[in-house]
Every structure is written in C-alpha cells, then in structure tokens.
C-alpha positions as semicolon CSV with decimal commas, in nm:
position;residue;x (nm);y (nm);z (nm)
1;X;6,291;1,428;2,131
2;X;5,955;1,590;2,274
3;X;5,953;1,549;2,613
4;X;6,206;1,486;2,914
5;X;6,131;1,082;2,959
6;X;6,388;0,811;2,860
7;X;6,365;0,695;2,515
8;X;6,394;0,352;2,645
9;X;6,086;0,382;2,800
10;X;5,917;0,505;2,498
11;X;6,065;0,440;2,189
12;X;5,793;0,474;1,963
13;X;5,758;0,843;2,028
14;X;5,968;1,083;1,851
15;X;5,983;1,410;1,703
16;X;5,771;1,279;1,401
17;X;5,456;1,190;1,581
18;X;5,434;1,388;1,898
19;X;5,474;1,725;2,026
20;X;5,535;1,858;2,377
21;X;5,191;2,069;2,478
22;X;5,250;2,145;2,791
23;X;5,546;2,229;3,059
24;X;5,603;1,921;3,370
25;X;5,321;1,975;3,662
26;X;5,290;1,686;3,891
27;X;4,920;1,783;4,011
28;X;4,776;1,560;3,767
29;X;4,826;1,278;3,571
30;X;4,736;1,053;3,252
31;X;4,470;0,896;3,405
32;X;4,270;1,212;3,533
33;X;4,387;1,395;3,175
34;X;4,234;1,128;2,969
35;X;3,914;1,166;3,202
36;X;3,947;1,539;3,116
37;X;4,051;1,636;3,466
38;X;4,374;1,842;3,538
39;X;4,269;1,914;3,898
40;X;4,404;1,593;4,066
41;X;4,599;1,268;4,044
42;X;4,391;0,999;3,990
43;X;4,471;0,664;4,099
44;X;4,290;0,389;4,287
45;X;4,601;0,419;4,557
46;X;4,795;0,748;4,691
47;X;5,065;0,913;4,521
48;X;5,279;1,143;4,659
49;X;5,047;1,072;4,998
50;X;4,709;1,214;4,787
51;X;4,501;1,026;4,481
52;X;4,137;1,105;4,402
53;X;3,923;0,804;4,287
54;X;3,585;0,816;4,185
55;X;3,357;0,676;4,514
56;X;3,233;0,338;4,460
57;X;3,456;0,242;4,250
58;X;3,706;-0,051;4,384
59;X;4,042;0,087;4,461
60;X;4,214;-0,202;4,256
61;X;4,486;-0,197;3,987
62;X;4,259;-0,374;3,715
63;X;4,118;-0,297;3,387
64;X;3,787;-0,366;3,523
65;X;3,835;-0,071;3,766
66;X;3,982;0,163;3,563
67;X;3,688;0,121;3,292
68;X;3,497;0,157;3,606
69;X;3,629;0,474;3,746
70;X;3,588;0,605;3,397
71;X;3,225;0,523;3,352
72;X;3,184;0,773;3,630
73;X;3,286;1,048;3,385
74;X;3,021;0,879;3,095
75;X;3,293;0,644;2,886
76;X;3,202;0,290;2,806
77;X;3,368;0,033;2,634
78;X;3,375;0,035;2,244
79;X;3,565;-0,193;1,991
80;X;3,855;0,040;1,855
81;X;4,027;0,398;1,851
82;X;3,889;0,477;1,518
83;X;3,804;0,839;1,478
84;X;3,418;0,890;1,481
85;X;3,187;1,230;1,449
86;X;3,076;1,344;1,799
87;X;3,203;1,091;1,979
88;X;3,527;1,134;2,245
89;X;3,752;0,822;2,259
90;X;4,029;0,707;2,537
91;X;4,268;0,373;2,538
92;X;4,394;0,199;2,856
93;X;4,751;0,093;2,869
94;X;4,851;-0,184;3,049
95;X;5,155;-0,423;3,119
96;X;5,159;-0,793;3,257
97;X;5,289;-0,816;3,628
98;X;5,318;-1,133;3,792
99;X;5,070;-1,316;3,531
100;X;4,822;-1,001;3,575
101;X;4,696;-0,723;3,355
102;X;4,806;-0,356;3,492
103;X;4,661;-0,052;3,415
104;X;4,974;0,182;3,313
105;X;4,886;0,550;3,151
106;X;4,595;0,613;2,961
107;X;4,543;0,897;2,632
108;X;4,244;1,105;2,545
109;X;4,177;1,160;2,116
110;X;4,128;1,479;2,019
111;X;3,864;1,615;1,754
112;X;4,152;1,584;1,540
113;X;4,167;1,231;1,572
114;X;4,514;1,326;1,720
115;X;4,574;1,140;2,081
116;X;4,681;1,371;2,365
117;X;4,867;1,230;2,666
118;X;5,001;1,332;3,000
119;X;5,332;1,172;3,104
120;X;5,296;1,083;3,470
121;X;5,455;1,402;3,630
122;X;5,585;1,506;3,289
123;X;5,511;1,679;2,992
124;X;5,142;1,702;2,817
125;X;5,208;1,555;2,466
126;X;5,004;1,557;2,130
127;X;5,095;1,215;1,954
128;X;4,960;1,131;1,580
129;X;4,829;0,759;1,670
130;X;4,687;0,584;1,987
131;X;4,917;0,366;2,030
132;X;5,264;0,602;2,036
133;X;5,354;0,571;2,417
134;X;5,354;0,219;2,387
135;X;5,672;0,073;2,550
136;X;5,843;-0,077;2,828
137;X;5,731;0,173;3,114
138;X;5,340;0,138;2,990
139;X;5,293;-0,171;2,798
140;X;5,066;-0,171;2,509
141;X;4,664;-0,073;2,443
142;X;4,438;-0,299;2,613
143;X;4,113;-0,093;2,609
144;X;3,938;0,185;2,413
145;X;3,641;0,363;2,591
146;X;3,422;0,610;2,462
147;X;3,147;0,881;2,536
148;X;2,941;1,171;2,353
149;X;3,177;1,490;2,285
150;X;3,091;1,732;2,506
C-alpha cells in the first residue's frame, strides 16, 4: 500500500493509482495543501490547539465555507475535474453527518492532470484520478473549484 492509513478507510487507493510523495508532517494538512499552502493547518476550528482560516470567512463546517475560504486563494466553483490548459483545479470531499453535508479532505490536480493529496497528518500522495481517497473516513467529491495556474 502507499501510505500508513487503514485500507478501510480508503479502499480505493492502492499501489496502482497512488504513490507516497512525501514523509508524515502534521504542520499542515489537505485542506491548506490543496490551497497550495504547507505552512499551516487549515481548518475553520483548532487542531491540535492552532488552525489558520482565512479572515472573513465563517468558521463553519460547510461546503459553502470551505468554497469560501478557498476563494480567498482565487478558486471558484466550476462544473467538473476535467483536465484543462492553464487552469489549476481542486475537489471538496465531504460525508453526511446528522442529515448535513461535511467538508472532509480536499486534493489539488497537478499539470499532469494527476491529483495530489495530503492525508491529514500523514503522507503527501500522488493519486491517478480525483476521486481515489474516496471512502469511509472522507466521503465522496462534492465540489470542484478552480483558478488560473500560477
């Protein structure tokens, strides 16, 4: 297997479609990797007793927010996770709690058209489609995002 999580949580990756990029580091995570950060933890509540989230955003567990706090950086919503020239995409993750949508992890595309990932306090993983982490730990793809490649 790639990386150090349980299979259970992701059984859709595997040594066919993803590859361990980096070593664990707990400094920062998915959501601040897919926003091209890997300075900080970014979450709208504190981990660990310290989160960064972008100011004015709400500090809420929603899609809403999360496409918010990633505005900040330039994305916007667009319809899919389709490769396109100059153009950087991310996807949302999310799982149903309680009758309500949760934002979960969150993956960056490479100019590839590869998807790169960071697993909470895990590994940094390359992974062949956008959809690969989906599981029972992060639900499925709720949201693609995109801005101009810098």
């Amino acid at each position: 297997m790639c990386g150090s999580w349980s299979p259970s949580d992701h059984p859709h990756l595997t040594d066919f479609n993803c590859v361990k990029t980096s070593e664990q580091d707990a400094i920062y995570n998915c959501i601040a990797w897919a926003a091209g950060d890997a300075t900080r933890w970014w979450w709208p509540f504190p981990y660990r007793g310290v989160s960064y989230w972008p100011r004015g955003v709400p500090r809420k567990e929603t899609i809403d927010a999360f496409i918010a706090a990633y505005a900040t950086v330039g994305f916007h919503e667009c319809g899919d996770g389709t490769m396109e020239s100059g153009i950087e995409k991310i996807v949302i993750f999310a799982k149903t709690t309680r009758g309500i949508l949760i934002p979960t992890h969150a993956a960056r595309q490479l100019d590839s058209g590869e998807w790169t990932s960071k697993m909470g306090p895990l590994e940094d993983i390359r992974h062949t489609t956008a959809d690969a982490p989906r599981g029972p730990l992060y639900g499925e793809p709720v949201c693609y995002l995109a801005r101009l490649r810098e």
